[in-house]
DSSP file (Angstrom, degrees, kcal/mol; ACC not computed):
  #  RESIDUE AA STRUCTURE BP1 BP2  ACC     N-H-->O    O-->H-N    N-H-->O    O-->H-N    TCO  KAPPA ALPHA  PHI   PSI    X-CA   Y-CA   Z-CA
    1    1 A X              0   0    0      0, 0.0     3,-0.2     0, 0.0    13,-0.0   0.000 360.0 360.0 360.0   7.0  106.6   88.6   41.7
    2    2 A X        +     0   0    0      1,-0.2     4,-0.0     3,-0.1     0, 0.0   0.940 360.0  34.7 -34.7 -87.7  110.2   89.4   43.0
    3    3 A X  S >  S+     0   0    0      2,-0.1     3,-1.3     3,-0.0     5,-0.5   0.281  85.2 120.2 -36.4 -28.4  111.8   87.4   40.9
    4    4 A X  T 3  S+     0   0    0      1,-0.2     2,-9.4    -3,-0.2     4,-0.2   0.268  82.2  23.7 -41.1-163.0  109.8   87.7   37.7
    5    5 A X  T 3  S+     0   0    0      1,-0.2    -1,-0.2     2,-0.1    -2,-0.1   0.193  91.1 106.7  12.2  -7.7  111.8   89.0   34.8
    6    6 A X  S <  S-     0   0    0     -2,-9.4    -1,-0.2    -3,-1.3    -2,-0.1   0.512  87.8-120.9 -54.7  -6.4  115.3   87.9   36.4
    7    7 A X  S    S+     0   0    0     -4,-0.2     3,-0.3     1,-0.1    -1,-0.1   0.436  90.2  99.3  71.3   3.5  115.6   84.9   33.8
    8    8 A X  S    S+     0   0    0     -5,-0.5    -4,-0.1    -4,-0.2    -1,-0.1   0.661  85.4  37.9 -89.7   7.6  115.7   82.1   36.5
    9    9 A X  S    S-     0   0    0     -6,-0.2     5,-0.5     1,-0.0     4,-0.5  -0.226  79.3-130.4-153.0  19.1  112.3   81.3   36.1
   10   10 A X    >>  -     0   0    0     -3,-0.3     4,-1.1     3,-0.2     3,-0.6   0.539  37.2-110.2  33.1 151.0  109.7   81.0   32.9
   11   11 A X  T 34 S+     0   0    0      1,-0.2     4,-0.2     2,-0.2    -1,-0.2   0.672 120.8  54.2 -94.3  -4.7  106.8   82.6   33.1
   12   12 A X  T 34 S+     0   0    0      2,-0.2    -1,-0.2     3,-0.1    -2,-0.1  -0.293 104.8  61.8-104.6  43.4  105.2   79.0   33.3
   13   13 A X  T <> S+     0   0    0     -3,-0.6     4,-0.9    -4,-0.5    -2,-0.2   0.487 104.4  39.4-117.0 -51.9  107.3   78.3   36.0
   14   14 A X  T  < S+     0   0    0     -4,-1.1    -2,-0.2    -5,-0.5    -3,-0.1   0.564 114.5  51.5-107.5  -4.7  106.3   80.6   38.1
   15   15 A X  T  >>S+     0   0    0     -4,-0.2     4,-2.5     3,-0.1     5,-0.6   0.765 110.6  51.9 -83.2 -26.7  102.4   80.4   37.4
   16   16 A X  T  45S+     0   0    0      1,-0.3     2,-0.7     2,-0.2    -2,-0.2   0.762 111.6  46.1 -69.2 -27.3  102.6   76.5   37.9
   17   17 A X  T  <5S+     0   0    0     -4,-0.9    -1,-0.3     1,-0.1    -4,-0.1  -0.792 115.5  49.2 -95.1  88.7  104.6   77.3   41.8
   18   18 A X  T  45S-     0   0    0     -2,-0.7    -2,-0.2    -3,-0.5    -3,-0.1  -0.610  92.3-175.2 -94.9 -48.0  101.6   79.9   42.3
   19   19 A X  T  <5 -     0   0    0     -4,-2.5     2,-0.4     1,-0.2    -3,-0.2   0.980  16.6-159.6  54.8  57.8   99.1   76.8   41.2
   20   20 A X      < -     0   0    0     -5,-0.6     2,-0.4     1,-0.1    -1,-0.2  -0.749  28.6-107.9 -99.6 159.8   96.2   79.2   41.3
   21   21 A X        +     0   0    0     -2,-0.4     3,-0.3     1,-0.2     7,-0.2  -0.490  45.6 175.5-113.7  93.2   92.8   77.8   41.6
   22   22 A X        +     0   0    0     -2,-0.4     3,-0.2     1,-0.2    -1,-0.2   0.383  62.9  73.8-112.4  -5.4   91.8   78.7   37.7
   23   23 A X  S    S+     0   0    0      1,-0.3     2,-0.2     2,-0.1    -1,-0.2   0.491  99.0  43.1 -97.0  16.0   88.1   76.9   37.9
   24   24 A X  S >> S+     0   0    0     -3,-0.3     4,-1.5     1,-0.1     3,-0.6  -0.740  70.3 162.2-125.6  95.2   86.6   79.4   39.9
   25   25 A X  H 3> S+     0   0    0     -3,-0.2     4,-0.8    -2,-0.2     5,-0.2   0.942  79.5  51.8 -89.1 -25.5   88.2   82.7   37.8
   26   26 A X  H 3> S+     0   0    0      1,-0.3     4,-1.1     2,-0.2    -1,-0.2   0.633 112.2  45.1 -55.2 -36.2   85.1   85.3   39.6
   27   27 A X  H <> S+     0   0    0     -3,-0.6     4,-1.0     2,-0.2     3,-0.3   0.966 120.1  42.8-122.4 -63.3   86.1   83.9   43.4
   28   28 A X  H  X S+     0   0    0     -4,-1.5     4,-1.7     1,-0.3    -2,-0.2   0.504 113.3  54.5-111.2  -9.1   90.3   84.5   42.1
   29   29 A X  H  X S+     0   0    0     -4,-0.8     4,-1.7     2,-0.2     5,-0.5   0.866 107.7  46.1 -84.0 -62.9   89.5   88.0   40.3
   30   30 A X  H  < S+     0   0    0     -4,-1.1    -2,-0.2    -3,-0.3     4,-0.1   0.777 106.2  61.2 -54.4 -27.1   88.1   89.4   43.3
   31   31 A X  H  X S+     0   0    0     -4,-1.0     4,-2.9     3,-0.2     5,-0.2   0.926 115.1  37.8 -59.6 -61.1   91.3   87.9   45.5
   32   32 A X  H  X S+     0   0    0     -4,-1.7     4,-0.6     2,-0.2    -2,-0.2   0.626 102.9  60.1-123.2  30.6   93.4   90.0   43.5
   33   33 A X  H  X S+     0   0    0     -4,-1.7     4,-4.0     2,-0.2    -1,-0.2   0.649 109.9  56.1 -77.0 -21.0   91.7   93.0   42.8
   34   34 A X  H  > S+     0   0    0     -5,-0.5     4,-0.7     1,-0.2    -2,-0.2   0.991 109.4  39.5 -77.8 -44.3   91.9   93.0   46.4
   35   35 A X  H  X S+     0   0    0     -4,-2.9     4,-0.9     1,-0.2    -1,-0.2   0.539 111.3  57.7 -84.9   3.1   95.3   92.7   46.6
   36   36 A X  H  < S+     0   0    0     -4,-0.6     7,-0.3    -5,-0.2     6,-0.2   0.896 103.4  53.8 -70.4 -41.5   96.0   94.9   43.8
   37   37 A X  H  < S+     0   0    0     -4,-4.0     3,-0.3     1,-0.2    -2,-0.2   0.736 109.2  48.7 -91.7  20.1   94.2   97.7   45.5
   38   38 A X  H  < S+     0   0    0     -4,-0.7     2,-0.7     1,-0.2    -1,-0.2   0.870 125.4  27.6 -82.9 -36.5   96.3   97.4   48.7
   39   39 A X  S >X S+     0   0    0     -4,-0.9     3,-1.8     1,-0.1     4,-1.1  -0.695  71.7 167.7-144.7  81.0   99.5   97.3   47.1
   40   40 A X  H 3> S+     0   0    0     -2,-0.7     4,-1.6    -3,-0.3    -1,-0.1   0.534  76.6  75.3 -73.4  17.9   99.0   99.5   43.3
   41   41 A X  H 3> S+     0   0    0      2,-0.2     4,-1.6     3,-0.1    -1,-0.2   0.643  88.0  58.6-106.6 -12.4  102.7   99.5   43.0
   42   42 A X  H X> S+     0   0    0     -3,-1.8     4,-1.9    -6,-0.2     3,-1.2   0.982 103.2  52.5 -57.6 -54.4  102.1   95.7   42.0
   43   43 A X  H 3X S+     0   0    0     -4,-1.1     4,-4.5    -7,-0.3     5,-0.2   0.852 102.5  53.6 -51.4 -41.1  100.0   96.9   39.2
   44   44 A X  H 3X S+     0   0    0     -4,-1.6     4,-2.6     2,-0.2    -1,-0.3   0.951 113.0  46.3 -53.0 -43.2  102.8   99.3   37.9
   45   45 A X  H <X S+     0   0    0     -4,-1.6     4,-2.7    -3,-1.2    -2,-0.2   0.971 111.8  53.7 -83.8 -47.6  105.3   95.7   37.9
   46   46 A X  H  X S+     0   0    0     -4,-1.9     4,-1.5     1,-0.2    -1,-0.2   0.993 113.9  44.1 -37.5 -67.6  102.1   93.7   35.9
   47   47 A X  H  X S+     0   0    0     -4,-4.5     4,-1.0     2,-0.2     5,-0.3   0.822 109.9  49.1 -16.8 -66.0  102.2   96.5   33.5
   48   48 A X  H  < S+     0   0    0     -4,-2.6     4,-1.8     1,-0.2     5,-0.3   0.966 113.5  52.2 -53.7 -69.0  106.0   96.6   33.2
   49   49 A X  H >X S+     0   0    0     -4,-2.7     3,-2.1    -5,-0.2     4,-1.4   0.858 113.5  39.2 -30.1 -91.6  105.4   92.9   32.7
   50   50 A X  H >< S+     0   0    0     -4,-1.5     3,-3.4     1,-0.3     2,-3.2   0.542 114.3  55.1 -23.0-123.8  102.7   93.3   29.8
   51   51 A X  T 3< S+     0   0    0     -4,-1.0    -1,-0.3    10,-0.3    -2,-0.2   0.429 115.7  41.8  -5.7 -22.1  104.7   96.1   28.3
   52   52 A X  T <4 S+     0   0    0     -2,-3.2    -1,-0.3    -3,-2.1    -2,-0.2   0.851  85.2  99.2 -81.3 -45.5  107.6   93.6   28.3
   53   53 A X    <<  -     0   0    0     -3,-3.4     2,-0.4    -4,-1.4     0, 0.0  -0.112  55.5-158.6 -71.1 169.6  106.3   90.3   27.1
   54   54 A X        +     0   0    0      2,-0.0    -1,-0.1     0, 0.0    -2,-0.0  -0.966  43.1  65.3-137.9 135.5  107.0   89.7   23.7
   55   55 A X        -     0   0    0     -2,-0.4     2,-0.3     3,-0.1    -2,-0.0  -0.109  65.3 -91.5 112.6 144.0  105.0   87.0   21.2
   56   56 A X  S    S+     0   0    0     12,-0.0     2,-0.2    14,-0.0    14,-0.1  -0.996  88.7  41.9-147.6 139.3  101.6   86.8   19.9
   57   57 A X  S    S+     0   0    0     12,-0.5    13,-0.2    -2,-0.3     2,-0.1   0.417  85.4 123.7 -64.7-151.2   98.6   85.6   20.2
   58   58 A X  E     -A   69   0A   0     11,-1.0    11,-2.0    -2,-0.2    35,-0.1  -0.304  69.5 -90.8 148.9 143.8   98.6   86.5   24.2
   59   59 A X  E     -A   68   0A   0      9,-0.2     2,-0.3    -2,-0.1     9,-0.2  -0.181  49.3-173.9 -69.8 167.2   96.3   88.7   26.8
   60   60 A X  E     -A   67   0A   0      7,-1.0     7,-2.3     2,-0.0     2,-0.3  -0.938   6.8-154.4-170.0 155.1   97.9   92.2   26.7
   61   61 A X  E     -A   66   0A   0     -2,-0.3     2,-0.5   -14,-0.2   -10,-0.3  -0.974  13.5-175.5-152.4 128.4   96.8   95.0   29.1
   62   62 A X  E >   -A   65   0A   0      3,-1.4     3,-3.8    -2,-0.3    -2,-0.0  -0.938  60.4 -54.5-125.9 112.6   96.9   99.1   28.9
   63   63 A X  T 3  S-     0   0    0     -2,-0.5    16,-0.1     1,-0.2    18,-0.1  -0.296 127.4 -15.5  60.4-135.2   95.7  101.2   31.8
   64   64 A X  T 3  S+     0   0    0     15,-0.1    15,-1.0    14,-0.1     2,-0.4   0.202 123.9  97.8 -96.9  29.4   92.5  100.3   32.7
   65   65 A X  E <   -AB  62  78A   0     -3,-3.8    -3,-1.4    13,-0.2     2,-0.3  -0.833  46.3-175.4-110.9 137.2   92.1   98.2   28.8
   66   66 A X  E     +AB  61  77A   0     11,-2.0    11,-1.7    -2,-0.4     2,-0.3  -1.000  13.0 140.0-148.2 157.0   92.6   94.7   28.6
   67   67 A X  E     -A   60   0A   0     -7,-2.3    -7,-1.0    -2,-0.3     2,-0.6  -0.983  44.2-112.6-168.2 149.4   92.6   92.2   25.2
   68   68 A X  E     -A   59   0A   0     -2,-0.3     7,-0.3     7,-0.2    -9,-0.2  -0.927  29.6-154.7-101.3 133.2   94.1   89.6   23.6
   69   69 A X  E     +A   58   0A   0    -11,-2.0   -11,-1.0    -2,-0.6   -12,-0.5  -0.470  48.6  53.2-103.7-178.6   95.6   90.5   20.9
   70   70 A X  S >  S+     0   0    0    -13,-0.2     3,-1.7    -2,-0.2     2,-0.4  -0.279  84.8  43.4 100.2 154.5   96.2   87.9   17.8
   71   71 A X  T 3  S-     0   0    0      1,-0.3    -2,-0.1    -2,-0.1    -3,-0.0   0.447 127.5 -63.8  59.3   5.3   94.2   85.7   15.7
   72   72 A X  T 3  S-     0   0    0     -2,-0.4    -1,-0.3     1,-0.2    -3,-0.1   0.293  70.4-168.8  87.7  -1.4   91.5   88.5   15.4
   73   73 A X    <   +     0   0    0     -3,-1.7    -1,-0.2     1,-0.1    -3,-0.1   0.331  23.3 179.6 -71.1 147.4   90.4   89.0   18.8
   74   74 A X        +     0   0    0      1,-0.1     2,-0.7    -5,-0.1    -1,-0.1   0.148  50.2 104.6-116.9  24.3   87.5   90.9   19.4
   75   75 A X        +     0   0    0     -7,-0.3     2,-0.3     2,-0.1    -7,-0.2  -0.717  39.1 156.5-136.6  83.9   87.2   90.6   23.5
   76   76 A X        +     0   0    0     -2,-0.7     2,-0.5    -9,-0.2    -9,-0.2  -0.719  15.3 178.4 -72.2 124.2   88.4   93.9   24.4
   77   77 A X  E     -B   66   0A   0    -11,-1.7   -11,-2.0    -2,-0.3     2,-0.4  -0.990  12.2-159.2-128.1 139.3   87.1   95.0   27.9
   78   78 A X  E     -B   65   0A   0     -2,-0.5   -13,-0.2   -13,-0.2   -14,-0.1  -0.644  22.2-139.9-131.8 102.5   88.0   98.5   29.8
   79   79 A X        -     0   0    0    -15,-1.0     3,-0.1    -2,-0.4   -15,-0.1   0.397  18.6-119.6  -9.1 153.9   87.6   98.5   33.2
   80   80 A X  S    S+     0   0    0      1,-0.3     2,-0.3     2,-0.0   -16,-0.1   0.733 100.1  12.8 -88.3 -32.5   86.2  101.0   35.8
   81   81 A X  S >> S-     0   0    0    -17,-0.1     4,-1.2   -18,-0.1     3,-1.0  -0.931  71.6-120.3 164.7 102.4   89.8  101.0   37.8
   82   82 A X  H 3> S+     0   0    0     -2,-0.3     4,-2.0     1,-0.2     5,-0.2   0.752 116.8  57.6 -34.2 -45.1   93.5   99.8   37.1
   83   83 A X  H >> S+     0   0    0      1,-0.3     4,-1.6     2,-0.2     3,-1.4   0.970 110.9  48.9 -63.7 -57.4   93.4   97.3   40.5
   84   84 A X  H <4 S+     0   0    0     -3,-1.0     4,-0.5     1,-0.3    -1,-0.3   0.567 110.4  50.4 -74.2 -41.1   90.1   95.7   38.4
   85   85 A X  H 3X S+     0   0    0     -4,-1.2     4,-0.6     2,-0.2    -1,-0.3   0.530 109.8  49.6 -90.8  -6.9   92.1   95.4   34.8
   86   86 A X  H << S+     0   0    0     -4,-2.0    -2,-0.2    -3,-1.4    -3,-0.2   0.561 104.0  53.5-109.7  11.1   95.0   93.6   36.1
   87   87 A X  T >< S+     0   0    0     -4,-1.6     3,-1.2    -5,-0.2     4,-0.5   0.794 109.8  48.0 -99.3   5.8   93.5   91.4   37.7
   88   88 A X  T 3> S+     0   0    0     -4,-0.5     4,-1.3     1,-0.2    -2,-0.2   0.702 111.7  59.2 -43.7 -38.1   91.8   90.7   34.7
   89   89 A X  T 3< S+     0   0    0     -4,-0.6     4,-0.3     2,-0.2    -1,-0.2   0.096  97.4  48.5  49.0 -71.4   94.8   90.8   33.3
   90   90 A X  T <> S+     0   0    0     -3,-1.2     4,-2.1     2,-0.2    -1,-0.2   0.188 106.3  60.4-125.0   6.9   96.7   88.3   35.0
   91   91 A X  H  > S+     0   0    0     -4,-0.5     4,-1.7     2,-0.2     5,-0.3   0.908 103.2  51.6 -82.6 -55.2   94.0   85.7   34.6
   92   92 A X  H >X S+     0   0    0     -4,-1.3     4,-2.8     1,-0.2     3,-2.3   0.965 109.1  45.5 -29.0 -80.2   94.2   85.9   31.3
   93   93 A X  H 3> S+     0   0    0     -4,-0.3     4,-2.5     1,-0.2    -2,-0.2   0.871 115.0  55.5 -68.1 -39.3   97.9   85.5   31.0
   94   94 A X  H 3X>S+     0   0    0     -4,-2.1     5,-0.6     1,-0.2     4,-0.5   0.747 111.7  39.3 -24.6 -32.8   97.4   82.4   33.7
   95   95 A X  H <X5S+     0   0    0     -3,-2.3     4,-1.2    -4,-1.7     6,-1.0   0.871 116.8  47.1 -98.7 -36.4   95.1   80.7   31.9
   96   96 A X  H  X5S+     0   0    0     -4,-2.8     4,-0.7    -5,-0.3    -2,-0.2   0.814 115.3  50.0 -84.8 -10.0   96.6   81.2   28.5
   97   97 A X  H  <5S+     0   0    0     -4,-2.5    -1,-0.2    -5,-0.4    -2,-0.2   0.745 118.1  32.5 -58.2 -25.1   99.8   80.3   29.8
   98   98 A X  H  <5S+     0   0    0     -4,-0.5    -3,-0.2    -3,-0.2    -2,-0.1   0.769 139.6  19.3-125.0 -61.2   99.0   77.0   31.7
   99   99 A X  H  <<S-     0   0    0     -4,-1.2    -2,-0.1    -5,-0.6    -3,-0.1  -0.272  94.5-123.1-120.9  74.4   96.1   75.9   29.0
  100  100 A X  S  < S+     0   0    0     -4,-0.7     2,-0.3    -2,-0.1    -4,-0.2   0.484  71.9 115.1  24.0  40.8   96.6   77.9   25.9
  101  101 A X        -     0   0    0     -6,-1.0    -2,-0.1    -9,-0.1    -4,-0.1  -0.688  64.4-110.5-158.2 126.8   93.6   79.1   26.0
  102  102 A X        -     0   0    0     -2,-0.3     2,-0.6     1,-0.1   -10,-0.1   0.073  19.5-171.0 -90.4 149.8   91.5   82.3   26.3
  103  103 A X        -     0   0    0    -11,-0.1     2,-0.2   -12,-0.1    -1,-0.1  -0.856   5.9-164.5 -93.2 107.8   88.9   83.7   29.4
  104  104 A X              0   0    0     -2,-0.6   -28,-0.0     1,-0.1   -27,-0.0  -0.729 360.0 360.0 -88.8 166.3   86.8   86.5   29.0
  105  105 A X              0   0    0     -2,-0.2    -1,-0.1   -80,-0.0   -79,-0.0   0.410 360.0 360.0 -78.4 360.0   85.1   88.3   32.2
Protein backbone atom coordinates (compact mmCIF):
# COMPACT_ATOMS: atom_id res chain seq x y z
CA UNK A 1 0.00 0.00 0.00
CA UNK A 2 3.23 2.20 -0.28
CA UNK A 3 2.56 3.39 -3.27
CA UNK A 4 -1.19 3.76 -3.35
CA UNK A 5 -2.37 7.28 -3.96
CA UNK A 6 1.10 8.31 -5.76
CA UNK A 7 -0.66 8.32 -9.30
CA UNK A 8 1.65 5.63 -10.82
CA UNK A 9 -0.70 3.00 -10.33
CA UNK A 10 -4.80 2.75 -10.64
CA UNK A 11 -6.44 1.41 -8.12
CA UNK A 12 -7.21 -1.63 -10.46
CA UNK A 13 -3.73 -1.86 -11.00
CA UNK A 14 -2.69 -2.47 -7.90
CA UNK A 15 -5.71 -4.98 -6.83
CA UNK A 16 -4.98 -7.05 -10.12
CA UNK A 17 -0.70 -7.24 -8.90
CA UNK A 18 -2.24 -8.21 -5.33
CA UNK A 19 -4.56 -10.98 -7.32
CA UNK A 20 -6.32 -11.80 -4.13
CA UNK A 21 -8.11 -15.08 -3.87
CA UNK A 22 -11.82 -13.29 -4.05
CA UNK A 23 -13.84 -16.89 -4.10
CA UNK A 24 -13.29 -17.60 -0.72
CA UNK A 25 -14.06 -13.83 0.78
CA UNK A 26 -14.58 -15.54 4.82
CA UNK A 27 -10.97 -17.43 4.48
CA UNK A 28 -9.47 -13.58 2.89
CA UNK A 29 -11.45 -11.43 5.70
CA UNK A 30 -10.02 -13.21 8.36
CA UNK A 31 -6.32 -12.90 6.64
CA UNK A 32 -6.67 -9.32 6.94
CA UNK A 33 -8.30 -8.61 9.98
CA UNK A 34 -5.36 -10.31 11.04
CA UNK A 35 -3.16 -8.25 9.53
CA UNK A 36 -4.98 -5.21 10.29
CA UNK A 37 -4.87 -5.84 13.91
CA UNK A 38 -1.07 -6.24 13.92
CA UNK A 39 -0.40 -3.25 12.04
CA UNK A 40 -3.75 -0.51 12.87
CA UNK A 41 -1.71 2.21 11.27
CA UNK A 42 -2.76 0.38 7.91
CA UNK A 43 -6.31 0.96 8.85
CA UNK A 44 -5.71 4.76 9.40
CA UNK A 45 -4.10 4.65 5.37
CA UNK A 46 -7.51 2.38 4.22
CA UNK A 47 -9.44 5.18 5.72
CA UNK A 48 -7.42 7.96 4.23
CA UNK A 49 -7.99 5.96 1.14
CA UNK A 50 -12.02 5.73 1.55
CA UNK A 51 -12.03 9.29 2.75
CA UNK A 52 -10.18 10.05 -0.61
CA UNK A 53 -11.79 8.08 -3.36
CA UNK A 54 -14.08 9.99 -5.28
CA UNK A 55 -17.12 8.50 -7.58
CA UNK A 56 -20.26 6.66 -6.94
CA UNK A 57 -21.75 3.85 -6.66
CA UNK A 58 -18.67 2.31 -4.60
CA UNK A 59 -18.09 0.47 -0.86
CA UNK A 60 -17.27 3.44 1.50
CA UNK A 61 -16.21 2.87 5.12
CA UNK A 62 -16.43 5.11 8.49
CA UNK A 63 -14.90 3.93 11.78
CA UNK A 64 -16.18 0.78 12.52
CA UNK A 65 -19.35 1.39 9.56
CA UNK A 66 -19.14 0.11 6.32
CA UNK A 67 -21.69 0.57 3.03
CA UNK A 68 -22.01 1.03 -0.33
CA UNK A 69 -23.26 3.94 -1.09
CA UNK A 70 -25.24 4.57 -4.53
CA UNK A 71 -28.04 3.10 -6.34
CA UNK A 72 -29.97 2.84 -3.08
CA UNK A 73 -28.05 0.56 -1.06
CA UNK A 74 -29.42 -0.72 1.91
CA UNK A 75 -26.28 -3.15 3.18
CA UNK A 76 -24.98 -1.12 5.81
CA UNK A 77 -23.01 -3.24 8.41
CA UNK A 78 -21.06 -1.75 11.74
CA UNK A 79 -18.63 -3.80 13.02
CA UNK A 80 -17.47 -4.81 16.59
CA UNK A 81 -13.79 -3.32 15.90
CA UNK A 82 -12.06 -1.00 13.17
CA UNK A 83 -9.35 -4.12 12.18
CA UNK A 84 -12.95 -6.10 11.45
CA UNK A 85 -14.50 -3.05 9.18
CA UNK A 86 -11.66 -2.66 6.98
CA UNK A 87 -11.26 -5.60 6.19
CA UNK A 88 -14.65 -5.67 5.23
CA UNK A 89 -13.88 -2.83 3.64
CA UNK A 90 -11.32 -3.64 1.36
CA UNK A 91 -13.17 -6.59 0.05
CA UNK A 92 -15.74 -4.65 -0.95
CA UNK A 93 -13.63 -2.23 -2.86
CA UNK A 94 -11.76 -5.45 -4.39
CA UNK A 95 -14.49 -7.01 -5.63
CA UNK A 96 -16.30 -4.06 -6.89
CA UNK A 97 -13.28 -2.95 -8.39
CA UNK A 98 -12.14 -6.16 -10.30
CA UNK A 99 -15.97 -7.33 -11.01
CA UNK A 100 -18.20 -4.41 -10.62
CA UNK A 101 -20.04 -5.91 -8.32
CA UNK A 102 -21.16 -5.93 -4.71
CA UNK A 103 -20.38 -8.51 -1.42
CA UNK A 104 -22.02 -8.33 1.62
CA UNK A 105 -20.58 -10.19 4.91
Amino acid sequence: MDDWGTGSLSARAHFERAAPDLSDVDALRAELRAEFESDPQLVERWQTYCSDRRGSPAPAMKACKVWHYGEGATDEVVHDDRASACADYVIREAVWVLERRRVVP
